[in-house]
Each structure stands twice: as C-alpha cells, then as structure tokens.
N, C-alpha and C positions, 0 to 999 in steps of 0.2 A: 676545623668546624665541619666541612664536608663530612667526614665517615659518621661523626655524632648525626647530624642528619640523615645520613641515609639510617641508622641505626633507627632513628625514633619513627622514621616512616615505616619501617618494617615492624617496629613493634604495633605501629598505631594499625595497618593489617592485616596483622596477626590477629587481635584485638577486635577488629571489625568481623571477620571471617567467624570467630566465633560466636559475637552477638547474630549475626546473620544465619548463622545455622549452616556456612560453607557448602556441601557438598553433600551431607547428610541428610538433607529433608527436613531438618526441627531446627525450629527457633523461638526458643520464650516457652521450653517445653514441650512447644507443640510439633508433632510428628508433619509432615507433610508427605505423602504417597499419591505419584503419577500415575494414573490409571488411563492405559493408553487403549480405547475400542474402535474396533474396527464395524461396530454397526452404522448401516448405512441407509435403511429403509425408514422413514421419518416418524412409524411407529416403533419401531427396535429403538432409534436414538431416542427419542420420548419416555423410555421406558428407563433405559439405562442410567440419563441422566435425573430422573424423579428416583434410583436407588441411589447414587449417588447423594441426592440432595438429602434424604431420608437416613443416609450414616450419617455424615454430617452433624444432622441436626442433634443424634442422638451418641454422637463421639466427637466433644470439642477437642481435644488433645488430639486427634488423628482426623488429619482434613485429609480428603483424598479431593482431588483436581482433576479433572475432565480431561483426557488430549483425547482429540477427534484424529484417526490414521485410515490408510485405504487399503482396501481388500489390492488393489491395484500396487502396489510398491512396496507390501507391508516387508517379504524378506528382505531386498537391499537395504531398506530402511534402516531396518534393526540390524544387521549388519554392520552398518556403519555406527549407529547408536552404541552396537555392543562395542566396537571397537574399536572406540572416542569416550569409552565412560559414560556416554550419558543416556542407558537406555532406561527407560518409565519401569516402574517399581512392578505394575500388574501389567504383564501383557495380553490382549486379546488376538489370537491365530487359528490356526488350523493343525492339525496333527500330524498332519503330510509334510508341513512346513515345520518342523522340531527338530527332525533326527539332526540333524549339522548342528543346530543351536544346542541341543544337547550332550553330544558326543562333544563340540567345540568348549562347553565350560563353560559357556553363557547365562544357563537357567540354573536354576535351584532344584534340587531335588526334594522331592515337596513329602516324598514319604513319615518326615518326623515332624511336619508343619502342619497336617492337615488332619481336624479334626474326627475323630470314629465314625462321627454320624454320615459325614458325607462319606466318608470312606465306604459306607458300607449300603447308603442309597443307592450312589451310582455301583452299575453290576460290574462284574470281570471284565466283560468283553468290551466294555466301553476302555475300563481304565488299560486292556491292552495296547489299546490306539495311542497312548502317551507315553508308554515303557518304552526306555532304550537303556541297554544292558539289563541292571538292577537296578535302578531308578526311575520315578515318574516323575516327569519334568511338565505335565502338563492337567488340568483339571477339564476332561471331557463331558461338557453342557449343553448344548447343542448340536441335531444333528438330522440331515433330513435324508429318506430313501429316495433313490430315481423310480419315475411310476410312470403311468401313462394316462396323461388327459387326453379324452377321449371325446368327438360330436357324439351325444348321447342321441341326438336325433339320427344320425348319421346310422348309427350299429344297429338303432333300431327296424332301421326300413332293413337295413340289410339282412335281419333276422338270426348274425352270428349271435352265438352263444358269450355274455359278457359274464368276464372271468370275476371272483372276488378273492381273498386272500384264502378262503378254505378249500377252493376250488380255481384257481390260476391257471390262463394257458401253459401249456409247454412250449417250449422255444419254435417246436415245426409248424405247432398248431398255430400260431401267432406268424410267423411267415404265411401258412396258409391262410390266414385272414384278412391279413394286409393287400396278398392278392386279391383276395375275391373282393375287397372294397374298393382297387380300383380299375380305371379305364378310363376313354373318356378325356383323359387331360387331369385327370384328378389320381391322387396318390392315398395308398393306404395307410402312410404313416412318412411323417418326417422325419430324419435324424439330426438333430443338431450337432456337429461333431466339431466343431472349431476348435474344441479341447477335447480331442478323440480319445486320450490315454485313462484316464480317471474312468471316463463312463463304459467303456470296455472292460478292463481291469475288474472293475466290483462286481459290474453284472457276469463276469464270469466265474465270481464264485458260487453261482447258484449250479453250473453244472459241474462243477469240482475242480475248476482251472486253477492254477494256484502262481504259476508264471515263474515265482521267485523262489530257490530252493537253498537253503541252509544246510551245509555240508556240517559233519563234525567236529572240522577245525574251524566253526563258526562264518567260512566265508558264504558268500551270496552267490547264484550262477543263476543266469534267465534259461529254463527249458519250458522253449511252444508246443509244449503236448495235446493230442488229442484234447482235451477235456478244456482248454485254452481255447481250440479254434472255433466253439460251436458260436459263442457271442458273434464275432467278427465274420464267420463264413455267413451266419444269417443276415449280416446287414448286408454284407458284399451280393449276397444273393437277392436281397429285396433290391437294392441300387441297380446292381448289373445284368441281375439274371432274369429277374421277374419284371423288373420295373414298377414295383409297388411303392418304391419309395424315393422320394424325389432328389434325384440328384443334386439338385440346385443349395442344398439345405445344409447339405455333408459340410461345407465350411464355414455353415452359421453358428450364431450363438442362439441360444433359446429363446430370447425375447426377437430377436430377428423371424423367428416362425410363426410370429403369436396373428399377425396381420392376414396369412394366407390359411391360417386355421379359422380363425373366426370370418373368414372370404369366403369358405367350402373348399379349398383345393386340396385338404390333406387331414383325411379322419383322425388320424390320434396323434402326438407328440409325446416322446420321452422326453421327461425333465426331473428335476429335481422337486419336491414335494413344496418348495416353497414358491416355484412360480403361480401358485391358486391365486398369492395376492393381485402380481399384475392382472391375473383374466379376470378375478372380481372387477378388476380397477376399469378392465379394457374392453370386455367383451363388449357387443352392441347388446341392447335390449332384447332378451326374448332369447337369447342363445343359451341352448341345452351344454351343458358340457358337463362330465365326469370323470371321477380319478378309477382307474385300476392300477393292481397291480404289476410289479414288472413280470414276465412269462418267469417260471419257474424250471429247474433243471435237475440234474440227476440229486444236488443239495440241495431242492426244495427252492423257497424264495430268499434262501443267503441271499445277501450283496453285502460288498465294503461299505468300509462310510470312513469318512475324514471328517471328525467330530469338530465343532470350533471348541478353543480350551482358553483358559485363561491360565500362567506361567509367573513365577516369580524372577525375577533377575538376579543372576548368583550375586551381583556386586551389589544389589540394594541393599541398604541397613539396616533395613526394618522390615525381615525378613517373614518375622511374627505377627505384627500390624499387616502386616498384605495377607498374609494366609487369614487374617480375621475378615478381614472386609471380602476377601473370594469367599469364605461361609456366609458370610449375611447376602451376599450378592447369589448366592444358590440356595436359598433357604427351601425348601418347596413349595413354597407359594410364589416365592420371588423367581425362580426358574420358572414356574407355569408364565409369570409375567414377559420374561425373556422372547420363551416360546411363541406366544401368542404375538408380541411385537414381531419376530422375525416368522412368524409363519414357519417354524420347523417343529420338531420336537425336543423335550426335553431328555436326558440322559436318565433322570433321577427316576427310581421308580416308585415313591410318593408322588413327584409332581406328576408322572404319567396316566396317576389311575383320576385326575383331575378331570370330573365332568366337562369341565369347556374344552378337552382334548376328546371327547368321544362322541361329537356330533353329527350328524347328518348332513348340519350347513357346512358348506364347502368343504365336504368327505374328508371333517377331520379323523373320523372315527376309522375309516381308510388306511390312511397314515399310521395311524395309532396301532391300528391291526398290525404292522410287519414291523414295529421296533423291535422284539424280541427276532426277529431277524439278521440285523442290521451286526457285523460285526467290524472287526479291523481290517482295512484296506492294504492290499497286498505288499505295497511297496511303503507300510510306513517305517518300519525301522531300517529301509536299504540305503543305506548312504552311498551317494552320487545318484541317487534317482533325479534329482532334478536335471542331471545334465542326462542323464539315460535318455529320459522322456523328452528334452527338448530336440537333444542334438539327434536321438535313435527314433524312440517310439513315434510320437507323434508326427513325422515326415512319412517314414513307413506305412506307420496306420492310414494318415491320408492318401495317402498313393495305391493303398489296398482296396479301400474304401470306393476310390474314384476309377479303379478297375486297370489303374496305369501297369500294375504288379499281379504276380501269382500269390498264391498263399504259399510256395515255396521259398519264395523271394523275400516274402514278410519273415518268414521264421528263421532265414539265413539273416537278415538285417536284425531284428531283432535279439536274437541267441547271438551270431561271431560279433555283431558291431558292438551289441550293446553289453556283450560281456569284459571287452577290450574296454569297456569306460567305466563300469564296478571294476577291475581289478584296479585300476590305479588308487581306489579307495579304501583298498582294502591289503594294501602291502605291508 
C-alpha cells in the first residue's frame, strides 16, 4: 500500500504544479511577468507603478507584478536570483552593471525581441552602452550628464564669465575660476568623490582620455595617458594646490554637499543632473541656484554615461510578453513620464524633443542641451571592472585626490595593479 501512496501523492503534484502555473509564470492562461524596478524617488515610483497599472488594465492575460529592488544590492541580488533560478522576468539596472550578467548567460539577448520602432528611437550611442560582444542585453532609457549647479548669486558678484553649452568653460578656465571664487574660508567648488571612478572616467572623455584599450586579440589593457590625467590633475590641483576646493568633500556623497552649498561655503557642486530634485526640495527660500555645464576638452562636452536599461532574463518564459510590456513601458510619452519622475533624461529621441524637457524651470532645457553628448562610459564592456574599480581605481583615486600619492603613483597603481585584475578575466 505504501508505494501506491507515495505513487498518488506524486501524481496529485504533478497535477497541482500545473494548475498553478509551476515555475512558468501562467496560470488559467494567464501569463504572469515580475518586473523587478529599481526606482526609488517617490515621483519615479509613482510613475512606474501607474504604467504598470495601465498594462494591466489594457492586457488581462499578461499581468505584470511590481517588485520594488535597490539601487544599493541590486548586483548581489540578481546574482544570487540568477543563480537560484528565480531572477524577475524585466529587470531594471544600469549598463555598467551587465557586462558579467551578459557575458555570464543570464540575460537575453534582446536583438530579435525588440521591436523596430524603439530600436530605431533610441540612437547608437545609447544602445552601445548595452552591447556586449554581438548582443544587446539591455534597453537604454534613462540617463543623466554630470553638470555643475552653481550659487547663481555667488558667480554673479564675482562677475566670472558663466559658461552655457555653446560656449563651455575649458578645463584650465574652470580651475581658474574656482580659484578666484575662493578665499576666505570659502571654496570655489566642491567635489563629491566618495565614488571617485565613475565621475572621473566620463568626464575624461571630453579631453580625449579613454583609459581602456582593446588590443586585436580583443583583450582590455588600462593605459594613464596624457589625455586621461587632465580630469584628475585638475581636481588634485584645485584640493592640493590652489585650494579652491574643499577638501573636506573629496569623500562625500552629493547630497552630503547639498547643506554647505546652500550655507555659502562652496559656489558650485558637480553632480549628476538629477540632483535639481533634492535642491528644489531643500534649498532655503530665496536661494539663486543654477546648472551649467560640465567644462569641456580637447572632445568638446563628451562624457560617459551609464544609462539605466531595463533586460529580459535569459531563463524567463515569456520572453515575448516582456519584450511587449518594455515597448509600452518606453512608448514616448511613457519615457517623457519616466524622465520627469526620475529627473533625468530620456534616451528616446521622440521623447527628447518633449516640450516639458526644454524648460527654463529648473534648467531642464540645460540638460537637454548636452544629451547628444552623452555617450558609452569607458569601462562598460570591461569585464572585471568592478573588482578594478573597487580593489584599484577607487583607493588610488582617493589617495590622489587627498594629495597622499603622486600622479606617478596613481598611474603605476592604476596601469601594473589594475592590469593584473583584467588579465585574470580575460584568460
């Protein structure tokens, strides 16, 4: 009687697993797709979840379900997701964060999934930021340039010359101005650098730095050339040489500066174009503030960008229902919507030419100026850059920054250390 029994519990199971829709996402027909976002600003979630709710309404066979995830854990996360089977059908990331997931067989290759229209909204240089080998594995939709908010009352007394995107400082001009603004106890500009590698990196490709060089047998090698150091010596110079730029700051985060800027201690801040929302949010009453742009280089106002994308999961089932619901979730009206919750820009360039991105109130029109800028970020298809940058770059760069090291020093740690941790990735 035993084995009959175990016999019928396994059938009865079997049997349940598939009214329930097992592992697959559908049951009673209906599709089910995890859509896992990483928006976290209470107008970004507000948004994403009213598209959300609007598929839904208008596709009852394919429900797609909300998972709220953090910009903070998202790689381990999915890591472990990918590597337990259970990772959400649409993922929301960054494009800096793919190349492993990509190269590892995790995401989908989205090239025969994704329909013409977006294919051909968003431009090249965005969908570079997602290519690893011959494949895109990622859909680049947002994306913000680093700028400089600036005391607008502050530049004024001081009678410098304020830059716009047709006319930008140069990197020396902009050292020279950060000195003449300060003294005093007060500083010409803050650096935020507590993630020194990113904001380095991109803004050095406005003077031609490129950092990361691709041999013909496809390997990767870090060479610190001329054209690399001028970002880094300028800050190093404004911290240690001039004193225009506050030391104190070099191992903050951006919103860490936001207190001693709108205080008077420190005329301009580099940030990412979406901090506007907190100074809307924080500034005190009556406080002048304005965006320019970043100084410009021997390539103009280039900079990288690590666009955020949304990614299919190679193991999900419903490979095709996710690729539909990433179209309606970038329609361009529905990306202007994105945009406007995270305070960044859109990728699309329908949604770009969007009157509510070309305004004067809070210099979106600014922003919007240097998107055709904005290209792929150096290190996004280098595999092992995250252990580069934690274990190499970002120690170094601190230590440079903070005047501990030569720029001889940086470029030996940088080039022998950080070459020794790409080769093990590339054997």
């Amino acid at each position: 009687m035993r084995p009959r029994w175990i016999l019928a519990l396994v059938v009865c199971l079997l049997l349940a697993g598939c009214t329930s829709g097992g592992g697959d996402g559908s049951a009673n027909g209906r599709i089910t797709l995890h859509f896992q976002s990483l928006a976290w600003q209470d107008e970004s979630v507000t948004a994403n979840k009213e598209l959300v709710k609007e598929w839904n309404a208008a596709h009852p066979d394919v429900k797609v379900e909300y998972v709220q995830g953090s910009w903070d854990s998202v790689h381990d996360q999915l890591l472990t997701s990918f590597e337990g089977g259970e990772a959400p059908d649409i993922i929301h990331d960054a494009s800096d964060d793919l190349a492993d997931f990509a190269y590892g067989g995790y995401l989908a290759d989205l090239r025969d999934l994704l329909p013409a229209r977006l294919k051909s909204e968003i431009p090249q240089r965005s969908w570079d930021t997602a290519t690893f080998g011959d494949g895109i594995y990622g859909v680049p939709f947002l994306q913000e340039p680093r700028v400089i908010v600036a005391n607008a009352t502050w530049l004024k007394k001081a009678g410098v010359r304020i830059p716009t995107p047709e006319h930008p400082w140069s990197w020396p001009e902009f050292r020279d101005i950060t000195a003449q603004l300060s003294g005093n106890g007060k500083f010409g500009v803050a650096w935020p650098l507590k993630e020194p590698v990113s904001a380095t990196l991109n803004l050095s490709l406005s003077t031609g730095g490129e950092l990361f060089h691709r041999g013909t047998d496809g390997k990767v090698t870090v060479r610190f050339g001329a054209a690399d150091q001028v970002v880094p010596r300028t800050i190093h110079d404004q911290a240690d040489v001039d004193h225009s730029a506050s030391p104190t700051t070099l191992g903050s985060g951006g919103s860490d500066t936001l207190p001693g800027f709108f205080g008077g201690k420190y005329a301009m801040v580099p940030l990412g174009f979406s901090y506007r929302q907190q100074i809307v949010q924080q500034a005190p009453k009556g406080f002048d503030w304005q965006v320019l742009p970043a100084p410009a280089g021997a390539d103009g106002l280039t900079q990288g960008v690590s666009p955020q994308t949304l990614s299919i999961a190679e193991d999900s089932p419903h490979k095709k229902e996710a690729a539909e619901f990433i179209d309606f979730l970038l329609q361009p009206r529905n990306m202007v919507r994105l945009a406007l919750g995270d305070w960044m820009l859109p990728t699309g360039t329908r949604a770009l030419r969007d009157p509510a991105l070309h305004t004067t109130k809070d210099d979106w029109a600014t922003g919007t100026a240097l998107a055709d800028h904005l290209v792929s970020a150096p290190a996004q298809s280098v595999r092992g850059y995250p252990e580069w940058k934690d274990k190499v770059a970002t120690p170094a760069l601190q230590e440079y920054y903070s005047g501990a090291i030569t720029l001889a020093d940086l470029r030996q740690r940088l080039e022998k250390d950080g070459n020794l941790v790409l080769a093990r990735y590339q054997r």
